[in-house]
MARDO-674198 format. One record per atom (N, C-alpha, C, O): residue in three letters; x, y, z. Coordinates in steps of 0.2 Angstrom, whole numbers, plus 5000, padded with zeros to 4 digits. Layout:
ALAXYZ...
# end
This chain:
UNK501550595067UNK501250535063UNK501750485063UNK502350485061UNK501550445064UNK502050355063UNK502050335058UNK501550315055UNK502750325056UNK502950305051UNK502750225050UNK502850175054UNK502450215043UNK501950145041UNK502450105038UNK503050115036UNK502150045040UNK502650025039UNK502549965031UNK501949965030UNK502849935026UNK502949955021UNK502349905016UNK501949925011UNK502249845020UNK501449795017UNK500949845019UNK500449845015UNK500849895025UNK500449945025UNK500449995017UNK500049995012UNK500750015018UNK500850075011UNK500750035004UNK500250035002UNK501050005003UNK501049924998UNK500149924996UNK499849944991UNK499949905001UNK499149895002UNK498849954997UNK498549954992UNK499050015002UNK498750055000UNK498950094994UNK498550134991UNK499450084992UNK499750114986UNK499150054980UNK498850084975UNK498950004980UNK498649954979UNK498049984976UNK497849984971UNK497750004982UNK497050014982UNK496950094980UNK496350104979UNK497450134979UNK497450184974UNK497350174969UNK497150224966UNK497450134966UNK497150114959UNK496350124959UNK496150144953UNK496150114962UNK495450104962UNK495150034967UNK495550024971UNK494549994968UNK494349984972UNK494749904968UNK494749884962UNK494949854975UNK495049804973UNK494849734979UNK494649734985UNK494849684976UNK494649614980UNK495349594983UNK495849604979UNK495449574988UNK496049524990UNK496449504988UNK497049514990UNK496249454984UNK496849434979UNK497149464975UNK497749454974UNK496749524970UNK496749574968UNK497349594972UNK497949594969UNK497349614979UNK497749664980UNK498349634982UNK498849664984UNK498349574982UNK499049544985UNK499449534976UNK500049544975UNK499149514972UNK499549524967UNK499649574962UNK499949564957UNK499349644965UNK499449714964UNK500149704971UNK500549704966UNK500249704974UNK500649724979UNK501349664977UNK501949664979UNK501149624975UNK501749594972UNK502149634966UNK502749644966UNK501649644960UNK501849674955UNK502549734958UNK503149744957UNK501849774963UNK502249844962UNK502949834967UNK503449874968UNK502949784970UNK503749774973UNK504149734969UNK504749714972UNK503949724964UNK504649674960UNK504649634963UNK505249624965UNK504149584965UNK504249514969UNK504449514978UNK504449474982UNK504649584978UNK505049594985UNK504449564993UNK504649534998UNK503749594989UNK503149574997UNK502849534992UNK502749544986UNK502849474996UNK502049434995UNK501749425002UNK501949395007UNK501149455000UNK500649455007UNK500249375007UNK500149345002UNK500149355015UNK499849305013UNK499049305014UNK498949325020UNK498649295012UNK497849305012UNK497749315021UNK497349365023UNK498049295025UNK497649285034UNK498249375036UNK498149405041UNK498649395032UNK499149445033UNK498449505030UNK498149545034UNK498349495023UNK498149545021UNK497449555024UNK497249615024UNK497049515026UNK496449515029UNK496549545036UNK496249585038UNK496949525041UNK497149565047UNK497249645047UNK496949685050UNK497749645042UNK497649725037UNK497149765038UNK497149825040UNK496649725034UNK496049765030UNK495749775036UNK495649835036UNK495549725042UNK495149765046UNK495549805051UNK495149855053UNK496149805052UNK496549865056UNK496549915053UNK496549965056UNK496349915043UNK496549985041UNK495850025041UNK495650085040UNK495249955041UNK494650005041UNK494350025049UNK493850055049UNK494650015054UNK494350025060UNK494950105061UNK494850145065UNK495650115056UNK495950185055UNK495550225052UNK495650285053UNK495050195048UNK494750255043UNK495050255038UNK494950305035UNK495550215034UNK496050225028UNK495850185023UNK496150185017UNK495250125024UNK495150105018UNK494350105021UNK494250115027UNK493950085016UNK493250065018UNK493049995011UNK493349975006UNK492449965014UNK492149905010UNK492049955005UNK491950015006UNK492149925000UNK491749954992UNK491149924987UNK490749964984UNK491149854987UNK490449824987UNK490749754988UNK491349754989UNK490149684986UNK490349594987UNK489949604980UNK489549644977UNK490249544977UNK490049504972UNK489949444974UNK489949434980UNK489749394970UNK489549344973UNK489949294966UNK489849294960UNK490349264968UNK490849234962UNK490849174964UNK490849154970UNK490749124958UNK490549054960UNK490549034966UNK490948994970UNK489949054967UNK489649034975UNK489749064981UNK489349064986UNK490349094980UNK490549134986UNK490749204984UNK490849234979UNK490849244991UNK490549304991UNK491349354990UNK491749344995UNK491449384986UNK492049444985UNK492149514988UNK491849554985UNK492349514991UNK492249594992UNK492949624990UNK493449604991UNK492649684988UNK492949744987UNK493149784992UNK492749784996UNK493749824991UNK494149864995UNK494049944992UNK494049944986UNK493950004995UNK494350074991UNK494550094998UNK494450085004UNK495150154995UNK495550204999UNK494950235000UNK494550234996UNK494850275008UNK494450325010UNK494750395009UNK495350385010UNK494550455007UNK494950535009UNK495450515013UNK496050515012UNK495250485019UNK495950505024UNK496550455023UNK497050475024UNK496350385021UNK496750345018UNK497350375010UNK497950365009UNK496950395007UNK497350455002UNK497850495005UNK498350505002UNK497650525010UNK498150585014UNK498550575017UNK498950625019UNK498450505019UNK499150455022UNK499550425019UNK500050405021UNK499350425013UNK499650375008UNK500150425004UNK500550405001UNK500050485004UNK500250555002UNK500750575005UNK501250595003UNK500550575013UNK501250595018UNK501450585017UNK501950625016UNK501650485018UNK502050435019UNK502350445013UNK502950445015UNK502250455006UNK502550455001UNK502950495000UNK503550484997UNK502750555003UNK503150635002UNK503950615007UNK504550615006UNK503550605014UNK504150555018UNK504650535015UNK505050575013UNK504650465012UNK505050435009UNK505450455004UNK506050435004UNK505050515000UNK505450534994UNK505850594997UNK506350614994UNK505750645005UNK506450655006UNK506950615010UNK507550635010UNK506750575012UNK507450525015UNK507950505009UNK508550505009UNK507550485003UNK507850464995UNK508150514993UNK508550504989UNK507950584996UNK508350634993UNK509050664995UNK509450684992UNK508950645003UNK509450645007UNK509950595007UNK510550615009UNK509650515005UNK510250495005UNK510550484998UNK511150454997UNK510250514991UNK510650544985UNK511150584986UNK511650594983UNK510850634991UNK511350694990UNK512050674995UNK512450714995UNK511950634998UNK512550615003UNK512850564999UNK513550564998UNK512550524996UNK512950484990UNK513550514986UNK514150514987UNK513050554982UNK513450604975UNK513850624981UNK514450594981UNK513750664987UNK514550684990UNK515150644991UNK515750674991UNK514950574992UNK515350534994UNK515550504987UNK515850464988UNK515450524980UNK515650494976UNK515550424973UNK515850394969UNK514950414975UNK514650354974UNK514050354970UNK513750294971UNK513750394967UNK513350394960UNK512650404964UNK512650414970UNK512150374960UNK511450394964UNK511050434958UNK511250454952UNK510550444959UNK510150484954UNK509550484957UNK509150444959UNK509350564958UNK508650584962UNK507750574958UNK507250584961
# end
């Protein structure tokens, strides 16, 4: 499996919350990085349709908001099950380089 790369995961960690719009998800995606990504709308839309021609996310419904139309994003089962991997991934690499820290004497916490 190919390791995602991190506005990917971002997204989708995002949209683990429940079903979201655009904007929604770019300032869920900022929150949860501490300011670190800010996606920009033609980023996060290039996204959406790469993730749903994966299968990892799908439409969820449109609203129709002062005039114009909103749509909704949700995670699919297999979009969750990547998003699960990826995460599992990540937290042994963090595990591995805690424990190489502490050896080296330079602190760390798992």
């Amino acid at each position: 499996m190919r390791q995602m790369q991190e506005p990917t995961f971002l997204i989708l960690t995002a949209l683990a919350a429940g079903p979201q719009h655009g904007y929604g998800v770019i300032t869920d995606v900022e929150r949860i990085s501490e300011g670190q990504v800010r996606l920009r709308a033609g980023t996060l839309y290039a996204a959406f349709d790469r993730l749903q021609e994966e299968g990892l996310i799908a439409e969820d419904r449109e609203e129709i908001v002062d005039g114009r139309v909103r749509r909704y994003y949700r995670l699919t089962g297999d979009g969750a099950t990547r998003l699960a991997a990826e995460a599992e991934r990540l937290r042994r690499h963090a595990r591995a380089a805690t424990a190489r820290l502490r050896a080296l004497g330079a602190g760390g916490t798992a």
